[in-house]
C-alpha positions in Angstrom: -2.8 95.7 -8.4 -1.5 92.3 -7.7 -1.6 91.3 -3.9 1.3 88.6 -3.2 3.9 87.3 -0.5 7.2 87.8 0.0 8.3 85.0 -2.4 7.1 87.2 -5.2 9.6 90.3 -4.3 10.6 90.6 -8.0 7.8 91.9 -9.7 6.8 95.7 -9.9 3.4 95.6 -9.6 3.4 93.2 -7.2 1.9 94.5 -3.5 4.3 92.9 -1.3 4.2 92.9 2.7 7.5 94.1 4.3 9.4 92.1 6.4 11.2 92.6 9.6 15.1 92.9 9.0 17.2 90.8 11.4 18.1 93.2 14.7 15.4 95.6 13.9 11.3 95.9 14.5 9.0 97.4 11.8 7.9 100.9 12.3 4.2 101.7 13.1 3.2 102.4 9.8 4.8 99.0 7.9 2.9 97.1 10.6 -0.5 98.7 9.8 0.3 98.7 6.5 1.3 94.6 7.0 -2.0 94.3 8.6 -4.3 95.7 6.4 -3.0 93.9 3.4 -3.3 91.0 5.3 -6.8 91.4 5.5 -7.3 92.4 2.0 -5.3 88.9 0.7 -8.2 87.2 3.7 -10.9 88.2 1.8 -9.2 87.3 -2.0 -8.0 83.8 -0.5 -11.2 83.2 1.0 -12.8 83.9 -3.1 -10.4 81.6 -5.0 -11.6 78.9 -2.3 -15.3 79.5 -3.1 -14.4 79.7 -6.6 -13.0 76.2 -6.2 -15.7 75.2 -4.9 -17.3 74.1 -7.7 -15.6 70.7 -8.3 -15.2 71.7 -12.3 -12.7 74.6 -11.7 -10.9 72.4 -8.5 -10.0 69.2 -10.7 -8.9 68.5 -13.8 -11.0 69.4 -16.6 -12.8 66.3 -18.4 -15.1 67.5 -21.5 -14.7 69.5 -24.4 -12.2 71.9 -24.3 -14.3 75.3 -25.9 -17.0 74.1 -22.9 -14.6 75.2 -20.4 -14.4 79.1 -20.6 -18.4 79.2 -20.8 -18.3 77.2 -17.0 -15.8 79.3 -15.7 -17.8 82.1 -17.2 -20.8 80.6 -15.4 -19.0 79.3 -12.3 -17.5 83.2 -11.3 -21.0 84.5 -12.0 -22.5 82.2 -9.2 -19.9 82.5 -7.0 -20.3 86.7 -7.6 -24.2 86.0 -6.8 -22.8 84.2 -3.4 -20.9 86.8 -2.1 -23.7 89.4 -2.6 -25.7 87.3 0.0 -22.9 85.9 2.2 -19.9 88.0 2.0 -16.3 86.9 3.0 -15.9 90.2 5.5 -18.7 92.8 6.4 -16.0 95.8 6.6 -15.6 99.0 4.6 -13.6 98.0 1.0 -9.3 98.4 2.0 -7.8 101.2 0.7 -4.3 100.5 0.4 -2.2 103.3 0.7 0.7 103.8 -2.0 3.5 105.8 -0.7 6.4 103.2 0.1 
């Protein structure tokens, strides 16, 4: 599952927020829904930025070009060890529910 904006209304697989049509509001249940995507896309925004982080994966690459999956490889694993000790959210995992 592939958590995007609006901009991204094409794609099938894509989990898209829905938006308020002009004259009308959203019901209950597309603003909760709204809401906890938007804290699900939080917490995987927040993990690309501590990916990026590490200067290597934020710039352009510079050395050899077989050296770069092995520090990505390396870079993800620390960044997994860091969010083990200092999480992006202390809440219960999102369950996103599918029937729209």
């Amino acid at each position: 599952m592939k958590i995007n904006s609006i901009g991204y209304k094409g794609h099938s697989s894509m989990v898209i927020p829905h938006k308020r049509r002009k004259g009308t509001l959203l019901t209950i249940q597309q603003a909760a829904y709204n809401q906890k995507l938007s804290k699900a896309r939080v917490v995987v925004e927040n993990t690309i930025k501590r990916v990026k982080d590490w200067k290597a994966v934020a710039h352009s690459w510079r050395q050899r070009l077989f050296l770069h999956p092995i520090a990505f490889h390396v870079i993800v694993q620390l960044t997994n060890i860091t969010l083990r000790v200092r999480p992006c959210r202390i809440e219960p995992p999102l369950i996103l529910f599918n029937n729209l």
